[in-house]
C-alpha positions in Angstrom: 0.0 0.0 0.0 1.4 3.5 -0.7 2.8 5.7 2.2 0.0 8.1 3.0 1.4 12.3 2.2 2.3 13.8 5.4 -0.7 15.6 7.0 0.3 19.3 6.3 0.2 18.5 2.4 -2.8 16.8 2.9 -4.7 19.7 4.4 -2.6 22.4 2.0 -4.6 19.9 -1.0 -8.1 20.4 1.1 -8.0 23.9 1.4 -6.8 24.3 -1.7 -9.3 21.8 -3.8 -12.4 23.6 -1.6 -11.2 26.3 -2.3 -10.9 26.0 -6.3 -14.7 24.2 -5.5 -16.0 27.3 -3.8 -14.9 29.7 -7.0 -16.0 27.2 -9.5 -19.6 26.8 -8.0 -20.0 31.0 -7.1 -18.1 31.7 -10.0 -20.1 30.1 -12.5 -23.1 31.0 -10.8 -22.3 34.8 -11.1 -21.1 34.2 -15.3 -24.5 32.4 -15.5 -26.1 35.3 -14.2 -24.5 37.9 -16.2 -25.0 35.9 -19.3 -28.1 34.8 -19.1 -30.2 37.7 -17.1 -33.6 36.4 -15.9 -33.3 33.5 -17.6 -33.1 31.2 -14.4 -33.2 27.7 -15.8 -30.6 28.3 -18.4 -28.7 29.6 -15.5 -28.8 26.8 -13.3 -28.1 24.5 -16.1 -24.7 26.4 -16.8 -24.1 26.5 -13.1 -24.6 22.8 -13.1 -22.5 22.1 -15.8 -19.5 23.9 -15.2 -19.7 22.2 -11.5 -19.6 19.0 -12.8 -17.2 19.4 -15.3 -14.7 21.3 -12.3 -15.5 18.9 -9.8 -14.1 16.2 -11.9 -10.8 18.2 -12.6 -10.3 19.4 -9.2 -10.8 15.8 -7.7 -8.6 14.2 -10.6 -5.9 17.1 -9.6 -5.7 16.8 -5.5 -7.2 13.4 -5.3 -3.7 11.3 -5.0 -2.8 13.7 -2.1 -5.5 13.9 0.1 -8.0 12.0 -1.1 -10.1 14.6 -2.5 -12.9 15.1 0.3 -13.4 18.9 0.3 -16.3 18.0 2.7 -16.9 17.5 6.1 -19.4 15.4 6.1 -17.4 12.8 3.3 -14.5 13.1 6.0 -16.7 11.9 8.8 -18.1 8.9 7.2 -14.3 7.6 6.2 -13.4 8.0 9.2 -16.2 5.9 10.7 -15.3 3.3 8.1 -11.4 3.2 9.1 -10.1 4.8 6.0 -9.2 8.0 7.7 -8.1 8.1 11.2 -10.3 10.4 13.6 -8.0 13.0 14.4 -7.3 13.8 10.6 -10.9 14.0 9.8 -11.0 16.8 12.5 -8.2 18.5 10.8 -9.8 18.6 7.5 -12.6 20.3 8.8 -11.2 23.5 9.0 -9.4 23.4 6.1 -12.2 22.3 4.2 -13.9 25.1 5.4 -11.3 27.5 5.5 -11.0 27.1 2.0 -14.5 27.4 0.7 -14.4 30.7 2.5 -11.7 31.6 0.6 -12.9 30.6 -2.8 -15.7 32.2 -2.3 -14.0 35.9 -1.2 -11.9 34.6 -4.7 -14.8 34.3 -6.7 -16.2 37.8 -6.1 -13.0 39.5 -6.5 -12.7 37.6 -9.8 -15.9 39.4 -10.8 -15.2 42.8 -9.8 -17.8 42.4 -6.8 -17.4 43.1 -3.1 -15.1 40.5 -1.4 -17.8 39.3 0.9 -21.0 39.8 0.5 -23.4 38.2 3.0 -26.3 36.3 0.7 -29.9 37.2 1.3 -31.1 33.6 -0.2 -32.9 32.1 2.4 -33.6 28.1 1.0 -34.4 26.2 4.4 -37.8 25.3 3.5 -38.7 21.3 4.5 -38.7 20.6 0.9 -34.9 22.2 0.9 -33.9 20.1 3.5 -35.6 17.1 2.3 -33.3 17.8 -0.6 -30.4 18.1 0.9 -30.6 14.6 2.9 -31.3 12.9 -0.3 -28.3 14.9 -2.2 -25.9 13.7 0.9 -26.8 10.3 1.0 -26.7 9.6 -2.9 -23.0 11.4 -3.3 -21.3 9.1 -0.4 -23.7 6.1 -1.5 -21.9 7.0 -4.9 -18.3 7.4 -3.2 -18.7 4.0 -1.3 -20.2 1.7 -3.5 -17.3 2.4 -6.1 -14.7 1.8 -3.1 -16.2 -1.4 -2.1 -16.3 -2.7 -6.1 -12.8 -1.7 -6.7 -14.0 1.3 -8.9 -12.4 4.4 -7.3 -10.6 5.0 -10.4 -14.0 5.9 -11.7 -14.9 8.3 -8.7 -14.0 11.7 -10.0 -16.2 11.1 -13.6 -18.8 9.9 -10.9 -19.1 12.2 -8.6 -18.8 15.1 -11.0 -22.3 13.3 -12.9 -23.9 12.9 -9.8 -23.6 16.5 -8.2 -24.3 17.9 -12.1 -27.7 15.8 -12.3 -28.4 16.6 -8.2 -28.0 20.2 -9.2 -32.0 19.0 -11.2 -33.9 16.7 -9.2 -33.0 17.5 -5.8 -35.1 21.0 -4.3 -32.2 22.1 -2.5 -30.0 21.9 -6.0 -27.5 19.5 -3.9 -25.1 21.4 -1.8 -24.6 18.0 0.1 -21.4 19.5 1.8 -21.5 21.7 5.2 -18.3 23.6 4.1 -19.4 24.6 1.0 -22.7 26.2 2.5 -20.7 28.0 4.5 -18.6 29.3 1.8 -21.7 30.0 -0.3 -22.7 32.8 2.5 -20.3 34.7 1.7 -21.6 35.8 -2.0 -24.7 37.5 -2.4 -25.2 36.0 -6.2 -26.8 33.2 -7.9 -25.1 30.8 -5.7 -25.6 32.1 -2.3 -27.5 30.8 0.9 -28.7 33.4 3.8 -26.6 32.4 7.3 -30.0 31.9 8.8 -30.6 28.6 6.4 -27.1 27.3 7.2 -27.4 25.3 10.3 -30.9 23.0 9.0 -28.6 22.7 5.9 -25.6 21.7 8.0 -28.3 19.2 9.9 -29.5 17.6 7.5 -26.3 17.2 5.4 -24.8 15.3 8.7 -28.4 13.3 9.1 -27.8 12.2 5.3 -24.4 11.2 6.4 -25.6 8.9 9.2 -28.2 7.5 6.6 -25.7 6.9 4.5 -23.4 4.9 7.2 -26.2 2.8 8.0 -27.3 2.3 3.8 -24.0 1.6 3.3 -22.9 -1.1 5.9 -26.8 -2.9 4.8 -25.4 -2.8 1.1 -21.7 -3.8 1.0 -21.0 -5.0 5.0 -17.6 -5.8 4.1 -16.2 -2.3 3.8 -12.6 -2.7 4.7 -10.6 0.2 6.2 -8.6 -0.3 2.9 -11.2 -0.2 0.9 -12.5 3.4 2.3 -9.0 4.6 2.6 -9.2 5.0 -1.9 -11.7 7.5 -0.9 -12.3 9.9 -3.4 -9.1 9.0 -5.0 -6.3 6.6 -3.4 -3.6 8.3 -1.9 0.2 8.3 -3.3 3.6 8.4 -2.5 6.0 10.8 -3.6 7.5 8.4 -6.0 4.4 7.1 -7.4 3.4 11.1 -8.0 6.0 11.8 -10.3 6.3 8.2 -12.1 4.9 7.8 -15.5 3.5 4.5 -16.8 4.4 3.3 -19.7 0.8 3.2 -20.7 0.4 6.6 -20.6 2.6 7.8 -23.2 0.5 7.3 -26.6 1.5 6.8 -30.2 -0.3 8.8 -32.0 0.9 7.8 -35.3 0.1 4.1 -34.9 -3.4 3.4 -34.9 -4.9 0.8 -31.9 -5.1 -2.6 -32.4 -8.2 -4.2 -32.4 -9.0 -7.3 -31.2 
């Protein structure tokens, strides 16, 4: 098994990956809203889109150092399963958070805006929340089953599809993450939530986490502390970050065999 990244780096890639999150998600949402004025669903399709499509990028580019959680409540549940130990899951909190702050402060500034702005979106109706603990337990259903199957290879592609098609059939459009509704307070725009919804999100995110435990350990009740430690992406050591398979390198001027 590869030597897991010293902690520090780890929680540099955590606040740096919510971070790039944060500015993707408010970002977008702010473009969307400038581009398409009053045009709401278009917007939230854009905003959906350009999530899903960042989310898989962002996981693909920290994922072999920390794992690629940028949420709390993803944290907590590997840690419950063994693949991260208890005390580190309390130390990506606040990076996690820390960094969707900061992405979000990045994301207005990138759009000539005020660097915080408290939102004025208030979205805790029952329905919202309702949402929300279906968004939370279908992204770490997602995450888990492809650890216990030997798919995490396939995680980023998956959990950039799920969170772009939550974005539509959940009420809440699928924050699913307590850090990133914090961050999203920070932004008065397309994207934002009012502090005052924050702590039923925050609830019910960590509710849909504990569903999730309990949905999980009913569907694949061998979940090995190896198995939840590839969560979202295996870690790696220094070595294996700067190797090159040989697979990788393509010829493009000899066409695949088939076969």
């Amino acid at each position: 098994m590869a030597a897991t990244p010293p902690l520090a780096r780890r929680l540099l890639a955590e606040w740096m990956g919510s971070a790039l999150l944060a500015a993707l998600v408010i970002g977008s949402g702010i473009a969307a809203q400038r581009l398409s004025p009053g045009e709401v669903g278009l917007e939230l399709f854009e905003n959906a889109a350009a999530t899903a499509a960042g989310l898989f990028v962002i996981i693909v580019m920290f994922g072999p150092v920390s794992g690629a959680h940028f949420n709390p409540v993803v944290s907590l549940v590997d840690a419950s399963f063994g693949g991260l130990s208890w005390r580190d899951a309390l130390a990506y909190i606040p990076a996690q958070i820390g960094g969707c702050a900061a992405g979000a402060v990045l994301a207005n500034a990138m759009f000539a805006l005020p660097a915080v702005s408290i939102s004025t979106h208030h979205r805790a109706s029952p329905a919202h929340l309702l949402g929300e603990l279906v968004a939370t337990i279908g992204l770490l259903l997602v995450i888990f089953s492809l650890a216990r199957t030997g798919r995490s290879s396939s995680a980023p592609a998956a959990v950039g599809a799920y969170i772009g098609a939550a974005y539509w059939f959940t009420s809440s459009t699928s924050f699913a993450n307590p850090a990133i509704t914090i961050g999203r307070t920070l932004s008065n725009t397309f994207a934002g939530i009012a502090p005052a919804s924050v702590p039923a999100y925050v609830i019910a995110q960590l509710v849909g986490g504990g569903a999730a435990i309990v949905a999980i350990r009913a569907l694949y009740p061998r979940v090995t502390a190896a198995q939840a430690a590839t969560l979202v992406v295996a870690h790696a050591d220094d070595d294996e970050l700067i190797a090159v398979p040989d697979s990788f390198h393509i010829d493009v001027h000899r066409p695949k065999e088939r076969g």
